[in-house]
C-alpha positions as CSV (number, residue, x, y, z in Angstrom):
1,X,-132.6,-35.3,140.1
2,X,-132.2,-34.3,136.1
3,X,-128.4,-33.7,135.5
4,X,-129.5,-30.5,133.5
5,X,-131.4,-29.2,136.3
6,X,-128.8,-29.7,139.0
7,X,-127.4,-26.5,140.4
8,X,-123.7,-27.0,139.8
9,X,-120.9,-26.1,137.2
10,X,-118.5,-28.8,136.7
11,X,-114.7,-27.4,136.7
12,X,-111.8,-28.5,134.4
13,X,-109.1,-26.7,136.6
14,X,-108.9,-26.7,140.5
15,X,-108.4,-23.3,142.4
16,X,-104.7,-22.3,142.2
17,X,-104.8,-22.0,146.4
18,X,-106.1,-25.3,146.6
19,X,-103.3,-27.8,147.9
20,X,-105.4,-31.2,149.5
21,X,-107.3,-33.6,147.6
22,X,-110.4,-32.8,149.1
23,X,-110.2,-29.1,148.3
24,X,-109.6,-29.9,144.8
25,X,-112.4,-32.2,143.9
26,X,-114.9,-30.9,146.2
27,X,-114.5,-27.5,144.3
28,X,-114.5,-28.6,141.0
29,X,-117.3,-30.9,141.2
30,X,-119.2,-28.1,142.6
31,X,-120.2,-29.4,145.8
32,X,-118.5,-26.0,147.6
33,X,-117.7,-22.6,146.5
34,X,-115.4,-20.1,148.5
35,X,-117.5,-16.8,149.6
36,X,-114.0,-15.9,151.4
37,X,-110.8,-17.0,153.1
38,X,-112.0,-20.1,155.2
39,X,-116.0,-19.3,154.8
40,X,-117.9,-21.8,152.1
41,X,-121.4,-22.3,150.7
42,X,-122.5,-25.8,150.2
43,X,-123.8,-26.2,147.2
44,X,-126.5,-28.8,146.3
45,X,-124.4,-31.5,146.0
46,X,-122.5,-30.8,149.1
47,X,-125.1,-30.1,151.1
48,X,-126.8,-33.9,149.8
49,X,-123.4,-35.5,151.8
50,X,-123.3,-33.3,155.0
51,X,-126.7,-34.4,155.5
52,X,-126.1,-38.0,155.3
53,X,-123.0,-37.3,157.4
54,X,-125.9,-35.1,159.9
55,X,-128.0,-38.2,160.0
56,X,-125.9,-40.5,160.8
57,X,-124.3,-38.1,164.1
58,X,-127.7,-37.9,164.8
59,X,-128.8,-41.2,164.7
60,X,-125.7,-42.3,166.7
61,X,-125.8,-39.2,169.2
62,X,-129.8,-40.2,170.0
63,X,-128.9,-44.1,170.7
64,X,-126.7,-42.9,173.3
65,X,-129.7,-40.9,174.7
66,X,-128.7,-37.2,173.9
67,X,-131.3,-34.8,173.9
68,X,-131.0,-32.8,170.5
69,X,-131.0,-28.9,171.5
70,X,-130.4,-25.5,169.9
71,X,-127.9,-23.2,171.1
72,X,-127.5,-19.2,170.1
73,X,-124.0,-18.0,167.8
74,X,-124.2,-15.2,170.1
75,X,-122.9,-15.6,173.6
76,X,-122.9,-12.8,175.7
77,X,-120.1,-11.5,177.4
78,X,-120.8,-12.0,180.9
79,X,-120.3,-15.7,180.4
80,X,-117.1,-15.7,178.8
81,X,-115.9,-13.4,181.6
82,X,-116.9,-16.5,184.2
83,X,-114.7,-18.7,182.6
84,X,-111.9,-16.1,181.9
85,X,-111.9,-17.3,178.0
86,X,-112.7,-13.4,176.7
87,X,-109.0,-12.9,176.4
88,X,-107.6,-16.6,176.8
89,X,-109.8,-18.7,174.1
90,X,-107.5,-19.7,171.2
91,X,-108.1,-19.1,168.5
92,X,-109.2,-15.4,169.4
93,X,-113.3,-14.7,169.3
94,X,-115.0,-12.8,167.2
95,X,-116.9,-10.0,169.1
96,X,-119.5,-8.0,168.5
97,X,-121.6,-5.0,169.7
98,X,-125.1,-4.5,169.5
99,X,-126.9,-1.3,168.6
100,X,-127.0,-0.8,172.8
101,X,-123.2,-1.8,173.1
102,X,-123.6,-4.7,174.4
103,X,-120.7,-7.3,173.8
104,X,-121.3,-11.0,172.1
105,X,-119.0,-13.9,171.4
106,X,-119.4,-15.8,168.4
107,X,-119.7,-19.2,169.3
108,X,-116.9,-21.3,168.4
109,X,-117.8,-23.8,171.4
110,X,-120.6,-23.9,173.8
111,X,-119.0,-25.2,177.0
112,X,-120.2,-21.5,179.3
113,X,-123.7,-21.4,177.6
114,X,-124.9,-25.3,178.3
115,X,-123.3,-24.8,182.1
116,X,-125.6,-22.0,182.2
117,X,-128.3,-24.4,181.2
118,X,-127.4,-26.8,183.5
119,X,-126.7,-24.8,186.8
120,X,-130.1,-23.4,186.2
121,X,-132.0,-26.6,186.1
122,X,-129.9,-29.3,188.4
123,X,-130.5,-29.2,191.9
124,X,-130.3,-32.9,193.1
125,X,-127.8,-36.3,192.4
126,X,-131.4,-37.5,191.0
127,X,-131.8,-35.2,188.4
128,X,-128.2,-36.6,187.0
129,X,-127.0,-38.3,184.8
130,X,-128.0,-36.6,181.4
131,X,-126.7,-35.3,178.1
132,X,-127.9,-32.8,175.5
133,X,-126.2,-32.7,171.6
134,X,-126.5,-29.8,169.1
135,X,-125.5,-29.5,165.3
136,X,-125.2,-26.0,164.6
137,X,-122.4,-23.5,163.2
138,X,-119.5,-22.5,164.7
139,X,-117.1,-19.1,164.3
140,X,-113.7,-19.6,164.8
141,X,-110.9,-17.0,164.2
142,X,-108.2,-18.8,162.5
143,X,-105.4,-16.8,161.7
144,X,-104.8,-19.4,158.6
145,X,-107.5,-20.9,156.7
146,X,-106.2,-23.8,154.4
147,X,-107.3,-27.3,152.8
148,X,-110.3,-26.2,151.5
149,X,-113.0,-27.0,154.5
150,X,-110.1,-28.6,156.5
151,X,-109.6,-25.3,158.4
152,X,-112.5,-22.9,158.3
153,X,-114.0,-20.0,160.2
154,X,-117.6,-20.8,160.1
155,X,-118.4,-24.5,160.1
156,X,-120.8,-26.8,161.3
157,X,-120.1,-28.8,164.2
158,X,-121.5,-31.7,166.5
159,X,-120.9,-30.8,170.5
160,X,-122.1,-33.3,173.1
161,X,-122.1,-32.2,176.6
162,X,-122.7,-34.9,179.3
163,X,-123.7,-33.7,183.4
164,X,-123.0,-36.4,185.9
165,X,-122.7,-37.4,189.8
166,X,-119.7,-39.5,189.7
167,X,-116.4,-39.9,188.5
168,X,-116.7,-43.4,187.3
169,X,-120.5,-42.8,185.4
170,X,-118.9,-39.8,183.8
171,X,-115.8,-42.5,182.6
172,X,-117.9,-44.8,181.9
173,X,-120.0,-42.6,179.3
174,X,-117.2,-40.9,178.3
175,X,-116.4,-44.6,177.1
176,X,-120.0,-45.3,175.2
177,X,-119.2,-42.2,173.3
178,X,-116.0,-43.3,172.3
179,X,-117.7,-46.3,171.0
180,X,-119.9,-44.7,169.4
181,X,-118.0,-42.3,167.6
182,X,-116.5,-45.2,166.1
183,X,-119.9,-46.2,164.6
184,X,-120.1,-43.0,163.1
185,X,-116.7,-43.2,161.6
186,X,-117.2,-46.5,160.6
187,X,-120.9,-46.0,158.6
188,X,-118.7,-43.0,156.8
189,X,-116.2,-45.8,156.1
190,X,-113.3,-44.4,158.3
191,X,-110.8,-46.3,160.2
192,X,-109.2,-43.3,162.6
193,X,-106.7,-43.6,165.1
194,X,-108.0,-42.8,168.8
195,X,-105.0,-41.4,170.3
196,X,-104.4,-39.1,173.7
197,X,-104.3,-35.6,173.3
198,X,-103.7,-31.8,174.4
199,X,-107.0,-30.6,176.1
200,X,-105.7,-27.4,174.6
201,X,-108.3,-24.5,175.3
202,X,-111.1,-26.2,176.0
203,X,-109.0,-27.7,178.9
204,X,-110.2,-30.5,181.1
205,X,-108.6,-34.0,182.9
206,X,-108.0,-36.0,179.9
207,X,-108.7,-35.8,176.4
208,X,-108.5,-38.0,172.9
209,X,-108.8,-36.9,169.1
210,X,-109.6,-39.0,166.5
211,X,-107.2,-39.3,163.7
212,X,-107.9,-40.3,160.1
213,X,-104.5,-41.3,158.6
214,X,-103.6,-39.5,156.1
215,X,-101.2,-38.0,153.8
216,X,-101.9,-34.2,153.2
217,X,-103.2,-34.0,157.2
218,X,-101.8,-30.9,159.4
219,X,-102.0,-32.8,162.3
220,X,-99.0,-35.7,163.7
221,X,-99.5,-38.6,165.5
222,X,-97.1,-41.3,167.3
223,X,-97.8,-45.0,167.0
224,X,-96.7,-47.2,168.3
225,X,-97.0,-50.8,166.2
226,X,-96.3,-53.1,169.7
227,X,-99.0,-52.5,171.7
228,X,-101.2,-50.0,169.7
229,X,-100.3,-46.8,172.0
230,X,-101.2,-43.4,169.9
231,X,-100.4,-39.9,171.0
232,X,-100.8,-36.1,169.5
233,X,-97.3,-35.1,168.7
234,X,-98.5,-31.7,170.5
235,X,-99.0,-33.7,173.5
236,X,-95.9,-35.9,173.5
237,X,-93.3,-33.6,172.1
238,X,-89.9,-34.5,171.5
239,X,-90.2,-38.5,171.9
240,X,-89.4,-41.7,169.9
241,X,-89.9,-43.9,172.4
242,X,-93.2,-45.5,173.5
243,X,-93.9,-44.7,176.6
244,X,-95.8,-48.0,177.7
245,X,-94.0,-50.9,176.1
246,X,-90.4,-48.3,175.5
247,X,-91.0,-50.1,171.1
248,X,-90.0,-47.5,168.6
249,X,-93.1,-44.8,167.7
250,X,-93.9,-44.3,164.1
251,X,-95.0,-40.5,163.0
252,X,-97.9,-40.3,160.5
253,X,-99.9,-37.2,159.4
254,X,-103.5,-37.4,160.0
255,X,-106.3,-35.3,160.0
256,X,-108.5,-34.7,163.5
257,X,-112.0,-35.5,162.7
258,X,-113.3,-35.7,166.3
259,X,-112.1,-34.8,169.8
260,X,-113.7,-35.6,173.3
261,X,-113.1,-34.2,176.3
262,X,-113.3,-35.0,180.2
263,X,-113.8,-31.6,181.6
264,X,-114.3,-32.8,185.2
265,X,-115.3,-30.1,187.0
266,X,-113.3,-27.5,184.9
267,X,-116.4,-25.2,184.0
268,X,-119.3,-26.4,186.7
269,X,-116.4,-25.1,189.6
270,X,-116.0,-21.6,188.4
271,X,-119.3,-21.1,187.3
272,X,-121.0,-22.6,190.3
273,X,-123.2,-25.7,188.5
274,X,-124.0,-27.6,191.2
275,X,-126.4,-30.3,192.9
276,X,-126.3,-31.7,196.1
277,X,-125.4,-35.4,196.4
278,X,-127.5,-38.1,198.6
279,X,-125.7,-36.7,201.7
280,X,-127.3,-33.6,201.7
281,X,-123.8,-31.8,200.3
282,X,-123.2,-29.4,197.4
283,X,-121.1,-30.9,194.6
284,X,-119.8,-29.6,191.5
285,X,-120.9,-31.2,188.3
286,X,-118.8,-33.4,186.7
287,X,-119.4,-32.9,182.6
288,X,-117.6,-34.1,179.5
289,X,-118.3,-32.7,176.2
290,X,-117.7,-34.2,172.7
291,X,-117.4,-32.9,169.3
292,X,-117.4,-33.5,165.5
293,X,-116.8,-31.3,162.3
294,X,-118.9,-32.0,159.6
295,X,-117.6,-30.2,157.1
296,X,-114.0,-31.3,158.1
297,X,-115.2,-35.2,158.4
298,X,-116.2,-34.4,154.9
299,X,-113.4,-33.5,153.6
300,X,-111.4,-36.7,155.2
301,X,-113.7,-38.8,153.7
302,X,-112.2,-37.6,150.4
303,X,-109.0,-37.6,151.0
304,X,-109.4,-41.6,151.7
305,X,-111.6,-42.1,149.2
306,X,-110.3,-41.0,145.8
307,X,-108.1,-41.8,142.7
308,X,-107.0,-39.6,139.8
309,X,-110.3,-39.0,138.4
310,X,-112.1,-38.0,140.9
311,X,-113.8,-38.8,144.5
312,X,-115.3,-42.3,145.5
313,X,-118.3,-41.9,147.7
314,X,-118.5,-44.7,150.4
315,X,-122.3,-45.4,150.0
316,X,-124.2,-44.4,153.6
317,X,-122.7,-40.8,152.7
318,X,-123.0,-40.0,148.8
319,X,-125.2,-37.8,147.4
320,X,-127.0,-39.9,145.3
321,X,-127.1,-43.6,144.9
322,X,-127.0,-43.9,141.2
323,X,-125.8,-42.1,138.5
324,X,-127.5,-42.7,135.4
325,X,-126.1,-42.0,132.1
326,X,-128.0,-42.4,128.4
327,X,-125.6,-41.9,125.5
328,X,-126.9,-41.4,122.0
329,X,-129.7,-39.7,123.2
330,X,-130.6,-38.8,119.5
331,X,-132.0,-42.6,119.8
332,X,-135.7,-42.3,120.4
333,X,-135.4,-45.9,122.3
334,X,-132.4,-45.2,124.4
335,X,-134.6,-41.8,126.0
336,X,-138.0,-43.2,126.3
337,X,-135.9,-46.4,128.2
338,X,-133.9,-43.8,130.2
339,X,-137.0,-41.9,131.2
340,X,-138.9,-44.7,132.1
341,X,-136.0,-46.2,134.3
342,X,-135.0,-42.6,136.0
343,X,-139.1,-42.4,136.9
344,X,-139.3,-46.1,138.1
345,X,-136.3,-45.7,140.4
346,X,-136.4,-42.1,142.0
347,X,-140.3,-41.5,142.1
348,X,-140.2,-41.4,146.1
349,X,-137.1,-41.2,147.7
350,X,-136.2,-43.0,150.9
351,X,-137.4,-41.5,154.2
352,X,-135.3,-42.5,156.3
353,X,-132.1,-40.8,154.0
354,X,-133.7,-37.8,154.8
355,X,-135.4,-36.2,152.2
356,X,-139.4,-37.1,152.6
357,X,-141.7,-39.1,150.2
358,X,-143.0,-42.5,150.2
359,X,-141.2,-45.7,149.4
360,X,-144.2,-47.5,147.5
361,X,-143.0,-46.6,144.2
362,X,-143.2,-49.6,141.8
363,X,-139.8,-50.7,139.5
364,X,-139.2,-53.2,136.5
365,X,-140.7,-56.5,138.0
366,X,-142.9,-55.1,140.3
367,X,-140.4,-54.3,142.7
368,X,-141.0,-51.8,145.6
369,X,-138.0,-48.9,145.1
370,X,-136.3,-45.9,147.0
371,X,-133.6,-45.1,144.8
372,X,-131.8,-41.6,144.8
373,X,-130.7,-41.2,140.9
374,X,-128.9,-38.8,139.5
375,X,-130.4,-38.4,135.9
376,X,-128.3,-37.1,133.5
377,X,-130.2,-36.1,130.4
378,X,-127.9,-33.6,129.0
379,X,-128.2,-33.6,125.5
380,X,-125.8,-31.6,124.5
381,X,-122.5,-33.4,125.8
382,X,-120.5,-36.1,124.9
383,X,-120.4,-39.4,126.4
384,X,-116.4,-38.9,127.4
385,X,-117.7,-35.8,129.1
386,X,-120.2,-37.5,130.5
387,X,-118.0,-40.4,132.2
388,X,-115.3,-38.2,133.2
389,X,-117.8,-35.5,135.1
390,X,-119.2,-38.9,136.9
391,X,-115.6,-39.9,137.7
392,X,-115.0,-36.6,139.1
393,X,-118.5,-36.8,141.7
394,X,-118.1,-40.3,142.5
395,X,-121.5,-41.3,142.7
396,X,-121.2,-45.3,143.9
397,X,-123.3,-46.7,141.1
398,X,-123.2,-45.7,137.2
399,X,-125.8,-47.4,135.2
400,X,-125.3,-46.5,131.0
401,X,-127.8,-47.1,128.5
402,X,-127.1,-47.1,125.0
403,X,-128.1,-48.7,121.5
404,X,-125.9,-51.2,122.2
405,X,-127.3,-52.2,125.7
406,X,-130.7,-52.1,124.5
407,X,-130.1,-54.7,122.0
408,X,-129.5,-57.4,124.4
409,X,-132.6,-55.2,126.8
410,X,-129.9,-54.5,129.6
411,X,-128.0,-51.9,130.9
412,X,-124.6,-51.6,131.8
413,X,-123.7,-51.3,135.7
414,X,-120.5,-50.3,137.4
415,X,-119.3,-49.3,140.6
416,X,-117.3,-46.7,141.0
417,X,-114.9,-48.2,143.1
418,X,-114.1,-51.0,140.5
419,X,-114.1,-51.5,136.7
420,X,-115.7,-54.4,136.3
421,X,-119.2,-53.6,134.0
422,X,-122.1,-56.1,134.5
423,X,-124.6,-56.3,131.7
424,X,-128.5,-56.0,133.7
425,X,-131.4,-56.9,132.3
426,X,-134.0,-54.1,132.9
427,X,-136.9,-56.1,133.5
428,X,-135.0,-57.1,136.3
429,X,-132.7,-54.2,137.1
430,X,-135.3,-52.3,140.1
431,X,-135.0,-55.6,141.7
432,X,-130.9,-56.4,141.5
433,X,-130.4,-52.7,142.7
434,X,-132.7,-52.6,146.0
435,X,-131.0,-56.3,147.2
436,X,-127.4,-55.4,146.0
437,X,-128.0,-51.5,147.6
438,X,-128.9,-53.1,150.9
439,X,-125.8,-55.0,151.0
440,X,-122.3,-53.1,152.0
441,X,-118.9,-53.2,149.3
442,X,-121.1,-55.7,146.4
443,X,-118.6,-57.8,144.1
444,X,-119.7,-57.8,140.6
């Protein structure tokens, strides 16, 4: 992608409401702009990291054997009214009327519509167990919008709804999902804190969030630093005690970038989703369901990984691998050798990152390449500029070339993470990038 092509307006100055880290940067680098309180475009940038962040979810969601569906914003009234969660859901819904008067839900969660699915389709213990996954927006009706896309009204969430026969198969996946939600957090380069939690109003048996540590997060947890216990403070108000091993419990703020639920039999009673189980007798079915918030897991990622000049993309997630940067671009050389190396290493991006073309592109050397590259060919701004505006989007790689690099035929490299510059040579450079981008947190 050319620099002076890319759809975004760098910003000097933050937004005066923005307060957390991740509003800050992710507005002035132009990956998101407000459209109003709590509802945000994603801009190209943006829109480059929540579909890494997609990708992976979905990679990790399908391993587990979810079935990938599609599920309509608009619920209809007669569903909510089955659960009783027209008036109770909290935050409130947003309704609607159609032209004939007829009264919709936004969707904020999907537990009524994917029991409709399901009591519709099951009939016997055999055709259990099973689990479907959507990524799709969501409307909630939040009285206070704040952090940017911390706390929205419209965002894009993950929800994984599991059917089962038994108790212990529904524990047991409930489990696998745990583990792998930890492979998602883990590929986005998060370490959260699973600890128990409120079922709140999506109710249910038992329930767990997953808590990224950190400073400007809404959200409390207890720890305890004996024997690992973590709790919502919403859940265990009031104590300083653990209430396994009775050590003291630290408080931390943290940000919830996951929850999972065991609903039990919470909707599948009321709404009558049954099968009949291998003596012949009707059960209800036993369901857990499982959610992530893109948008907000975005935003955690930046408030972990930052400094003062800007964001620090962990690699699996960023929007582009490389940032390349040509200074003195009044030197004939330094274009032509910028040109050449911005066409040898983004010709065909990666498949498999999600963005289509072939990866039989040919490098310096004769090297086979797949390299997302941000190219930027500005002209008309200064190489301080330049650097800072790089600082500020945190691609992982910057590779400079200038007069001076060219005299020796390299290019300077640096990660964005360190400050450590290796000299490259560029015959070789295609080659040193695809083995040292296939390798997680490089040393220079």
């Amino acid at each position: 992608m050319r620099q002076s092509k890319l759809f975004a307006k760098i910003k000097k100055e933050a937004p005066k409401e923005a307060e957390s880290i991740s509003h800050k940067y992710l507005a002035r680098a132009d990956f998101i702009d407000k459209l109003a309180s709590g509802v945000y475009s994603l801009l190209p940038l943006g829109f480059r990291v929540h579909k890494k962040i997609e990708n992976i979810i979905r990679e990790e969601m399908t391993a587990l054997g979810g079935q990938e569906i599609f599920l309509s914003v608009l619920i209809p009234k007669n569903l909510w009214i089955e659960t009783d969660r027209w008036r109770t859901i909290e935050p409130p819904l947003f309704k609607i009327k159609d032209r004939h008067g007829a009264e919709f839900g936004l969707g904020p969660t999907h537990e009524e519509v994917v029991t409709d699915l399901a009591r519709r389709r099951i009939k016997s213990y055999k055709d259990l167990p099973f689990s479907l996954f959507q990524i799709q927006n969501k409307f909630r009706n939040e009285m206070r919008a704040t952090g940017g896309l911390l706390r929205v009204k419209e965002f894009v969430m993950k929800d994984l709804y599991s059917f089962h026969n038994s108790r212990d198969d529904a524990a047991e996946f409930y489990q696998k999902v745990k583990n792998a939600y930890f492979c998602i957090f883990n590929r986005c380069g998060l370490k959260p804190v699973y600890v128990e939690a409120d079922p709140g109003t999506i109710g249910g048996e038992l329930s767990h969030e997953f808590m990224v540590l950190s400073e400007t997060g809404e959200d409390k947890v207890l720890i305890c630093q004996k024997c690992n216990f973590a709790g919502n403070v919403e859940k265990f108000k009031g104590i300083n005690i653990c209430p396994k091993c009775k050590a003291p419990l630290r408080k931390f703020s943290s940000i919830e970038s996951a929850h999972v639920f065991y609903l039990g039999t919470k909707y599948s009673k009321v709404m009558q989703a049954n099968f009949v189980d291998k003596n012949g007798k009707s059960q209800p079915i036993i369901m857990g369901c499982y959610g992530i918030g893109l948008g907000r897991l975005m935003a955690a990622i930046v408030e972990v990984y930052h400094d003062e000049k800007g964001i620090i993309w962990p690699e699996e997630v960023a929007p582009f691998q490389i940032h390349l940067i040509p200074i003195e671009t009044s030197n004939s050389r330094v274009k032509k050798v910028s040109e050449k190396i911005y066409r040898d290493l983004s010709s065909f991006a990666p498949t498999h990152r999600g963005y289509g073309g072939s990866t039989e592109a040919k490098g310096f050397g004769g090297q086979k390449t797949g390299i997302e590259v941000l190219y930027d060919d500005r002209e008309d701004v200064s190489a301080g500029e330049k650097f800072a505006e790089a600082d500020l989007i945190g691609i992982p790689y910057r590779i400079v070339i200038s007069e001076k690099t060219l005299k020796r035929n390299c290019v300077e490299l640096k990660k964005r993470s360190g400050k450590r510059i290796k000299l490259v040579k560029i015959k070789y450079l295609s080659r040193f990038l695809n083995e040292k981008l296939k390798m997680k947190n490089v040393k220079f």
